[in-house]
C-alpha positions as CSV (number, residue, x, y, z in Angstrom):
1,X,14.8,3.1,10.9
2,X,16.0,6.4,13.1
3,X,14.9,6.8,16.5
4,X,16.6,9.3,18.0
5,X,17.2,12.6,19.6
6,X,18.5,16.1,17.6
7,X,22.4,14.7,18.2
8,X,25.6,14.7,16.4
9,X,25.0,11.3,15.8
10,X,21.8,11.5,14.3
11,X,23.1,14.1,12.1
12,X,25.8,12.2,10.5
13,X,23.4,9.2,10.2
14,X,21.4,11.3,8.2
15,X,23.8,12.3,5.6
16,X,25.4,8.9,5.4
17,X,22.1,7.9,4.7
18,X,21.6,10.0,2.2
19,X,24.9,9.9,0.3
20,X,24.7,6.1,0.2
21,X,21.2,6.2,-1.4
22,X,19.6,3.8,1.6
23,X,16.7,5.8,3.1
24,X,16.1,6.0,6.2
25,X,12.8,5.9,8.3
26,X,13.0,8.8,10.8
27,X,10.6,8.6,13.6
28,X,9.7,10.8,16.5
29,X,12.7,9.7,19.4
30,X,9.5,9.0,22.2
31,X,8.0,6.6,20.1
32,X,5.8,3.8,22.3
33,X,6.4,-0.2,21.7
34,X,3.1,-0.1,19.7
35,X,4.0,2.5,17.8
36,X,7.1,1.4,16.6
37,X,5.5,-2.3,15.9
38,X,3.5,-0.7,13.2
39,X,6.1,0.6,11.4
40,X,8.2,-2.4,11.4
41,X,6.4,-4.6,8.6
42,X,5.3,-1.3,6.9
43,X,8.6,-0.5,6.1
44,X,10.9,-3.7,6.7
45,X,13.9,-1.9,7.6
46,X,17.6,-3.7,7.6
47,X,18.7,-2.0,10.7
48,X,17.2,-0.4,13.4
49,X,19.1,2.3,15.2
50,X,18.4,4.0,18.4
51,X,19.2,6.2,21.4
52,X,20.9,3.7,24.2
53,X,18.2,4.6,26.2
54,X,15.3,3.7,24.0
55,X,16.6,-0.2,23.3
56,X,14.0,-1.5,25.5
57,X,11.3,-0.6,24.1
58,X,12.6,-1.0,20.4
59,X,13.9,-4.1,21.6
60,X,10.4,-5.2,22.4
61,X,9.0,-3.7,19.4
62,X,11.4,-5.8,17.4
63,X,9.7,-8.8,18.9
64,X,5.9,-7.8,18.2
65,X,6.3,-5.9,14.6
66,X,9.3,-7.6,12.9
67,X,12.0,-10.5,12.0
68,X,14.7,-8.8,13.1
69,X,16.6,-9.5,16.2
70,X,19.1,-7.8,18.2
71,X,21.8,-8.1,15.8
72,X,19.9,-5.7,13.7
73,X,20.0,-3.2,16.4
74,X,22.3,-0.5,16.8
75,X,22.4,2.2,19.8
76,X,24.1,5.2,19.3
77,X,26.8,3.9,21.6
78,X,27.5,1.2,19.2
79,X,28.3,3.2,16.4
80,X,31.5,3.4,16.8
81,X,32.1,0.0,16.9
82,X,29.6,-0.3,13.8
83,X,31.6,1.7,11.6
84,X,35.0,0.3,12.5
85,X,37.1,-1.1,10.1
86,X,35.4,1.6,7.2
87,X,37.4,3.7,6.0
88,X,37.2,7.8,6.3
89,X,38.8,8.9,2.9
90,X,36.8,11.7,2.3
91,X,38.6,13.2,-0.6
92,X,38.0,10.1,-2.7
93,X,34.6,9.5,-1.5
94,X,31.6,9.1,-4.3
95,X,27.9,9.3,-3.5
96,X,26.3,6.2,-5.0
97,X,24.1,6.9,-7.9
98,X,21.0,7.2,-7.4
99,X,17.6,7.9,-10.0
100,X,16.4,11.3,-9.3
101,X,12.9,10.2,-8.2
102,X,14.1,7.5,-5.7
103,X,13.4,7.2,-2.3
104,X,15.4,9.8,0.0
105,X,13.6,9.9,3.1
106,X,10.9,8.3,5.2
107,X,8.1,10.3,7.3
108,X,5.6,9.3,9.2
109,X,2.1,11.6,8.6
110,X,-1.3,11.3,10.5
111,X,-4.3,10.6,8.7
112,X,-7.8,10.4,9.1
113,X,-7.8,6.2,8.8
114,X,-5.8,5.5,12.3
115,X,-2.3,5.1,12.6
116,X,0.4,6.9,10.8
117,X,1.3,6.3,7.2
118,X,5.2,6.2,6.1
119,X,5.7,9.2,3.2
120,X,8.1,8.5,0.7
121,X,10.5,11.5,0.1
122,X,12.7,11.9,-2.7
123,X,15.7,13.6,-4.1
124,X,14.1,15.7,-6.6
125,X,11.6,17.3,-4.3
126,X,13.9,17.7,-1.7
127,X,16.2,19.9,-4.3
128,X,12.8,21.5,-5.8
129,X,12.7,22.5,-2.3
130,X,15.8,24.1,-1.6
131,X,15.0,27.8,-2.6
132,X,11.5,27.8,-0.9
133,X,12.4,28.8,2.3
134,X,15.0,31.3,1.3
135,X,12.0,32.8,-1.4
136,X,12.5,35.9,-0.1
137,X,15.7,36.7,0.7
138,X,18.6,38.7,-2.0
139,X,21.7,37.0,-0.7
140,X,23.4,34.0,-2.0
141,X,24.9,32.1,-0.2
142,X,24.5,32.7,3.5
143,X,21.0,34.7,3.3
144,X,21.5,34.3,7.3
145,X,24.2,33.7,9.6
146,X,22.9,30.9,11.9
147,X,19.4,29.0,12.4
148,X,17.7,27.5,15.0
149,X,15.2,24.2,14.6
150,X,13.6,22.5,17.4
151,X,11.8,20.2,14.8
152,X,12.5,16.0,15.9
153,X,13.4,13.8,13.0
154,X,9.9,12.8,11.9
155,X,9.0,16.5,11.0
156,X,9.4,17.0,7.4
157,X,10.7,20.5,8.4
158,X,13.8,18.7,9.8
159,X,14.8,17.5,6.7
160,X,14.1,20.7,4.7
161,X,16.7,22.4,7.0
162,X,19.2,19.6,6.9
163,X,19.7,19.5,3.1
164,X,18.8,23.5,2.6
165,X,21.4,24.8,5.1
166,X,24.8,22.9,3.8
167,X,23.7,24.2,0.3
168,X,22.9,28.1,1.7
169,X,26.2,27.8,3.7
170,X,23.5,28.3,6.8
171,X,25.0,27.2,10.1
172,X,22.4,24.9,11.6
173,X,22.1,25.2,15.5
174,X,20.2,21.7,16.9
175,X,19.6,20.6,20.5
176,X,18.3,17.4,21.3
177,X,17.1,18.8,24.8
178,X,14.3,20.8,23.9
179,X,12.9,22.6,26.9
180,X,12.0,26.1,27.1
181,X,15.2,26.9,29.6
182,X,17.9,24.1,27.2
183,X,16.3,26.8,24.1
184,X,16.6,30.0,26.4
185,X,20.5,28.8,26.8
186,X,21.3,28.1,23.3
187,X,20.0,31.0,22.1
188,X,22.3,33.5,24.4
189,X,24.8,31.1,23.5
190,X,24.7,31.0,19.5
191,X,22.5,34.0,19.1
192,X,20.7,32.7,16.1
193,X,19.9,34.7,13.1
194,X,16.7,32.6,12.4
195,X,14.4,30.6,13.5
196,X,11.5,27.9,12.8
197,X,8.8,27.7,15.7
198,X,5.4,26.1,16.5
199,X,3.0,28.8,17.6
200,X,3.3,27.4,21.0
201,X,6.8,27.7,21.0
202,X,6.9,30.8,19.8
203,X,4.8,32.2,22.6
204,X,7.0,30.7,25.1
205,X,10.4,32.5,23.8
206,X,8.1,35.6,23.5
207,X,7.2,35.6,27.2
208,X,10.9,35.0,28.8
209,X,11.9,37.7,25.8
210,X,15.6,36.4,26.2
211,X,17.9,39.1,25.0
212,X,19.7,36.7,22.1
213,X,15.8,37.7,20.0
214,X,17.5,40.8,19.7
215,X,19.9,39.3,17.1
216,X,16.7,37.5,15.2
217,X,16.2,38.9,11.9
218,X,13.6,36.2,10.7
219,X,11.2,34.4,12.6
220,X,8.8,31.3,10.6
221,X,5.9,30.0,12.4
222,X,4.6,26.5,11.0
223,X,2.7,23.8,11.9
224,X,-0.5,25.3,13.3
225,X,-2.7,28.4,12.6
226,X,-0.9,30.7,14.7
227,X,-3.3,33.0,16.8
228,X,-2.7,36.6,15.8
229,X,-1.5,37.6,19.1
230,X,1.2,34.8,19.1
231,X,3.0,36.5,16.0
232,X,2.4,40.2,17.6
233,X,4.0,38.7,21.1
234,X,6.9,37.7,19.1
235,X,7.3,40.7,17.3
236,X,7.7,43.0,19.8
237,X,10.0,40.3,21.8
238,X,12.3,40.7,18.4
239,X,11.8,44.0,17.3
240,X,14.6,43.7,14.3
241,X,13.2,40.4,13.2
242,X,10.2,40.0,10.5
243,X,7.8,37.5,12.0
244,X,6.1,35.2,9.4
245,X,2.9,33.0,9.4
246,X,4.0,29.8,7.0
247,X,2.4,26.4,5.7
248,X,3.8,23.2,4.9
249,X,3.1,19.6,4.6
250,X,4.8,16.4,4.4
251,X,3.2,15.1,1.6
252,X,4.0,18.5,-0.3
253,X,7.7,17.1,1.0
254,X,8.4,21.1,2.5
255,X,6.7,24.5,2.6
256,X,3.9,25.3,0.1
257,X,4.1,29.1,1.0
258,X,5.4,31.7,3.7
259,X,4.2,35.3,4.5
260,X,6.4,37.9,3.1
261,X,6.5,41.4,5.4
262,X,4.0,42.9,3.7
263,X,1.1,39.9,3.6
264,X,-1.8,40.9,6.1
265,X,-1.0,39.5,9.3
266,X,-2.1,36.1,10.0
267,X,-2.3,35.2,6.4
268,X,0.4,32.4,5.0
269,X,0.9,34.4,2.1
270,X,1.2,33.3,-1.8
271,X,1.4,29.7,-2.6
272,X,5.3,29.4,-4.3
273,X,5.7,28.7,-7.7
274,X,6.7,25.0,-7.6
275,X,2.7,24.3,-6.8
276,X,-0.4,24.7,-8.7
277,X,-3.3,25.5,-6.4
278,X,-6.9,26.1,-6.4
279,X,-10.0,26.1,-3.5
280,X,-12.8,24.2,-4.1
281,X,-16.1,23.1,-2.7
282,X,-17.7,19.7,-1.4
283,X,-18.6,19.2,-5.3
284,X,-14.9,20.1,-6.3
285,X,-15.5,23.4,-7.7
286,X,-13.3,26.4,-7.4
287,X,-15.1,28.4,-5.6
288,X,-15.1,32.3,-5.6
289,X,-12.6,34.8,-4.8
290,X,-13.1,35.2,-0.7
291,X,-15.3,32.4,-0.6
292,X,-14.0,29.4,1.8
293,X,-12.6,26.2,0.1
294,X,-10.7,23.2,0.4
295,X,-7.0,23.5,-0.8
296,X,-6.0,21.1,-3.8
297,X,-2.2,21.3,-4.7
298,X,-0.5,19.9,-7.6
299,X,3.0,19.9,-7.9
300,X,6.3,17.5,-8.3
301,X,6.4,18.5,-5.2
302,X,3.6,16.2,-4.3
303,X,4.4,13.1,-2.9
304,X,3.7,9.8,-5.6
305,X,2.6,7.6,-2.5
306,X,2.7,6.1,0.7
307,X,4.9,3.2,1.9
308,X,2.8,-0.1,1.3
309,X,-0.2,1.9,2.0
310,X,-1.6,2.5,-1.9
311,X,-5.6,2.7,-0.8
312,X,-4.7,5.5,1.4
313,X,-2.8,7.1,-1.5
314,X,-5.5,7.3,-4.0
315,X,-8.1,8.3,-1.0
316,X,-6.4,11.6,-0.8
317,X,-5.9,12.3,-4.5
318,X,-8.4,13.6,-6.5
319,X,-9.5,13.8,-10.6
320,X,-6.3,15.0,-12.3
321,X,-3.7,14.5,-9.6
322,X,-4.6,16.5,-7.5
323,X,-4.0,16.5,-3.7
324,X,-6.8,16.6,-1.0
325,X,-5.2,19.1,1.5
326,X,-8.4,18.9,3.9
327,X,-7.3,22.3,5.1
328,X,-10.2,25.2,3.9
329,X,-8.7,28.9,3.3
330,X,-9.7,31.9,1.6
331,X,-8.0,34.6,-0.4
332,X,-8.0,37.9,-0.8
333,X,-7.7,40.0,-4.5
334,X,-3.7,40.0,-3.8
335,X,-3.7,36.2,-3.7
336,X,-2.4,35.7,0.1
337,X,-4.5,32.9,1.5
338,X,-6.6,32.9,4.7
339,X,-6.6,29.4,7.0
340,X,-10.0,29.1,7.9
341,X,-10.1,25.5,9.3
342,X,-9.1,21.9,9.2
343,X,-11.6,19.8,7.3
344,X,-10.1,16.4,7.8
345,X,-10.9,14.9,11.6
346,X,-7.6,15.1,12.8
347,X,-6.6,17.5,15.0
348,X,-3.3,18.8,16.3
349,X,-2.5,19.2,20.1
350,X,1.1,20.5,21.0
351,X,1.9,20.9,17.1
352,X,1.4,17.3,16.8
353,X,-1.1,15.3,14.2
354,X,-3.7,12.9,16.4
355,X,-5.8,10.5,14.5
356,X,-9.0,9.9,16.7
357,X,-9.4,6.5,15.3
358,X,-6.3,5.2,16.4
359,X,-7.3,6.3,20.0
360,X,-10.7,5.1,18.9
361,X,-9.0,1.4,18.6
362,X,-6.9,1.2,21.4
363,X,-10.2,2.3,24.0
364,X,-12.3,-0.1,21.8
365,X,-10.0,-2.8,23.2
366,X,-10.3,-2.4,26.7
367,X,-12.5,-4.9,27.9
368,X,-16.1,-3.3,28.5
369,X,-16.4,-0.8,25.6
370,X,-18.5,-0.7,23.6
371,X,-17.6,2.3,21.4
372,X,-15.6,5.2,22.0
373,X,-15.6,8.7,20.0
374,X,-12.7,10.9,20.9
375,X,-11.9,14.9,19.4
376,X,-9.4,17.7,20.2
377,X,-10.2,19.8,23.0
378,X,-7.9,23.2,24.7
379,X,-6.2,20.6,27.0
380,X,-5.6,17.7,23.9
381,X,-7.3,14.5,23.3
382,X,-11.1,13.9,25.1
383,X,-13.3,10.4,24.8
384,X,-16.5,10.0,24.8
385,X,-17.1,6.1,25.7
386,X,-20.3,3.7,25.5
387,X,-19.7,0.7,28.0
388,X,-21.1,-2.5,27.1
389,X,-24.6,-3.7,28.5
390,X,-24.5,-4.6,32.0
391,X,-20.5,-3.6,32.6
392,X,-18.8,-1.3,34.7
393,X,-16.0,1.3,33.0
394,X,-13.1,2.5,35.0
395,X,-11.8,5.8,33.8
396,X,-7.9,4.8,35.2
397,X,-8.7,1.5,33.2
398,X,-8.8,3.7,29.7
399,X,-6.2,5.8,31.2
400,X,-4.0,2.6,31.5
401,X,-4.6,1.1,28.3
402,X,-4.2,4.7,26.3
403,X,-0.7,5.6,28.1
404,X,0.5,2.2,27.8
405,X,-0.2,2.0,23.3
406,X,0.5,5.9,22.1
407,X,3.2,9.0,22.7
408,X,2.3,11.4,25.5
409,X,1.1,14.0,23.3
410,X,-2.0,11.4,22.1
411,X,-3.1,10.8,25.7
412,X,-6.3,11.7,27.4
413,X,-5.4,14.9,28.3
414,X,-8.6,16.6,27.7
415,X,-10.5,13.4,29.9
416,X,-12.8,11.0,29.7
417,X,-16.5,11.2,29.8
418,X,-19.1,7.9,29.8
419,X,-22.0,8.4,27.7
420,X,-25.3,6.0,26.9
421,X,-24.9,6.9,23.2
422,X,-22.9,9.0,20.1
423,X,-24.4,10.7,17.6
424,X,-24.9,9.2,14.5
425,X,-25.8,10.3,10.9
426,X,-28.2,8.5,8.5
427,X,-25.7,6.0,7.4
428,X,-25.4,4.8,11.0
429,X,-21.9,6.5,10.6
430,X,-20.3,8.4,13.4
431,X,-21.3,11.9,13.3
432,X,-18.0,13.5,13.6
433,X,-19.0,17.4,14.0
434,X,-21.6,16.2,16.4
435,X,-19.3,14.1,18.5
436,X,-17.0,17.1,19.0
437,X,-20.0,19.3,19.5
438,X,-21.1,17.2,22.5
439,X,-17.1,16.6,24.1
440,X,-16.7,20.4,24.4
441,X,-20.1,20.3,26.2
442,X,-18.6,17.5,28.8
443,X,-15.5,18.9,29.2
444,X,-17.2,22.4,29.7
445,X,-19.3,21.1,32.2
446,X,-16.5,19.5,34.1
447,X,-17.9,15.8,33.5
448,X,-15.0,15.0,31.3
449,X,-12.0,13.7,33.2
């Protein structure tokens, strides 16, 4: 298990790693106690390794989630000393042998059932995956000079560029400081070539338009539905670049399709030809051409399941194989897709997956809550919460226990609102749409908080 920042460190853990066939669990670097408890017995890892400024908390994770003690823990000071006495013969060196469907990498990937699942990556999709995001360039080898990736460890587009860019002779430029000014800096410094951005991000490098864009000659947005004017703002900042909508998933293990520069804007393009693909409806029928449906992928691409985690496997895999995106698009006669929505409850805030029941559990255990309901809002994560009969809530009291179980990015940014009820459907279930409905309502009318 990997937590870490984008280092030099980190990098050579990864490809020792990989060349000695033990596959490593690579997790966000901001990772809360809780958090990293979960993964523990998911995974059972030998060693745990870890910025030096991050043993505390694994340190304490090690004691709720695990056997393993602090012999089994490695900083990234200690590695070094870890490796001594190993010897560096690199010209005699062998890979170890490894099936072409084993494990390669672990990811972790927000769901729909509460805390993240482990993916299981493996050699042959991450070669199946080599040429996909280079689809649409002539040149072999070095189709650009130098590329830029913000992504942290657990982002599946991290490990597409780490194993693409040694093969495509692509010099990868990584920083593990990734504020807008650290980016600013690197990119007048290395002038990247290309680039891989969240939509967010790439509004921010559009609006301080540093002069390096002028040396960008490909830009890929992924991870969210980019908002037409995001891509426009960034094509004007570059004006020699081609700015491209793209889509990917971690349990396709890469990139399932990317604009090329003369797809409408907006749209991700054609699905690549390592996917089968078709939209369907609630009864799991392709639906028509323009007509909204789910996306089902089926590929060898496709991941074959989730560490210790099988029931949430088969949820997402329908009749045939195939795989449950829960994202609904359209497409046009030229077959470029449309992203219309997310149908699974997730949402993303800051580029980042949030389950709302595993905020759902942690308010549930604060001491006078009855139920909680919580959904995405402009600002990130809002609650609705029913308090017990007869007790008295504290907003700072959910606030406490929140902050103190899950990453930043999960918290409460959009507030907290105390309610007498949640809607329900006729099963007595939570009714999600209506939940969301009535937090944009609360947080509209200032009483979420």
């Amino acid at each position: 298990m990997c937590v870490m920042r984008n280092h030099e460190r980190l990098v050579a853990l990864y490809y020792a790693a990989l060349l000695a066939g033990a596959a490593p669990l690579l997790l966000d670097p901001h990772c809360t106690q809780r958090e990293l408890a979960h993964f523990l017995p998911l995974v059972r890892p030998r060693l745990v390794l870890c910025d030096a400024d991050r043993r505390d908390v694994v340190r304490a994770a090690l004691v709720l989630g695990g056997d393993l003690t602090d012999r089994d823990l490695i900083t990234d000071d200690q590695l070094d000393q870890f490796t001594a006495g190993h010897h560096g013969d690199l010209e005699h060196f062998q890979p170890a042998a490894v099936a072409e469907d084993a494990r390669a990498v672990m990811l972790p990937t927000s769901g729909s059932t509460g805390l993240a699942k482990a993916a299981e990556i493996t050699h042959s999709a991450l070669v199946r995956q080599l040429p996909s995001l280079w689809s649409h360039d002539a040149r072999f080898p070095r189709p650009t000079e130098r590329a830029l990736v913000t992504s942290t460890a657990q982002w599946m587009t991290f490990t597409n560029m780490l194993t693409t860019c040694p093969v495509y002779e692509v010099t990868l430029v990584l920083t593990p400081d990734r504020s807008l000014p650290t980016v600013l800096r690197i990119m007048e410094t290395y002038k990247p070539t290309w680039m891989l951005l969240s939509p967010a991000s790439a509004a921010d490098v559009a609006a301080a338009a540093p002069p390096a864009l002028r040396c960008l000659r490909r830009a890929l947005l992924t991870g969210a539905a980019p908002p037409p004017a995001a891509l426009r703002g960034l094509q004007r900042a570059a004006p020699s670049a081609q700015v491209l909508n793209s889509y990917g998933m971690t349990e396709a293990q890469g990139f399932v399709a990317h604009a090329d520069s003369d797809t409408p804007l907006g749209s991700i393009g054609k699905i690549y030809n390592i996917f089968k693909y078709k939209l369907v409806d609630e009864d799991e029928k392709e639906v028509a051409l323009g007509e909204k449906g789910e996306l089902y992928l089926w590929s060898d691409c496709i991941i074959k399941r989730y560490v210790n985690n099988e029931e949430a496997y088969k949820e997402s895999v329908a009749a045939g194989g195939w795989w449950r995106t829960g994202d609904l698009f359209t497409e046009d006669g030229r077959g470029n897709l449309h992203f219309v929505a997310r149908k699974k409850f997730w949402f993303k805030h800051l580029n980042y997956q949030i389950s709302p029941e595993e905020l759902e559990q942690v308010i549930g255990s604060v001491p006078g809550v009855r139920e909680a309901a919580v959904a995405g809002c402009a600002r990130g994560a809002a609650a609705a919460v029913v308090a017990a009969d007869g007790r008295r809530l504290r907003r700072a009291d959910v606030h406490r226990a929140v902050n103190e179980a899950v990453s930043e990015y999960k918290r409460l940014h959009g507030g907290i609102a105390f309610v007498t009820s949640l809607p329900r459907t006729h099963t007595g279930k939570l009714d999600r749409a209506a939940c969301a409905a009535l937090l944009q309502q609360l947080v509209d009318s200032g009483q979420c908080c």
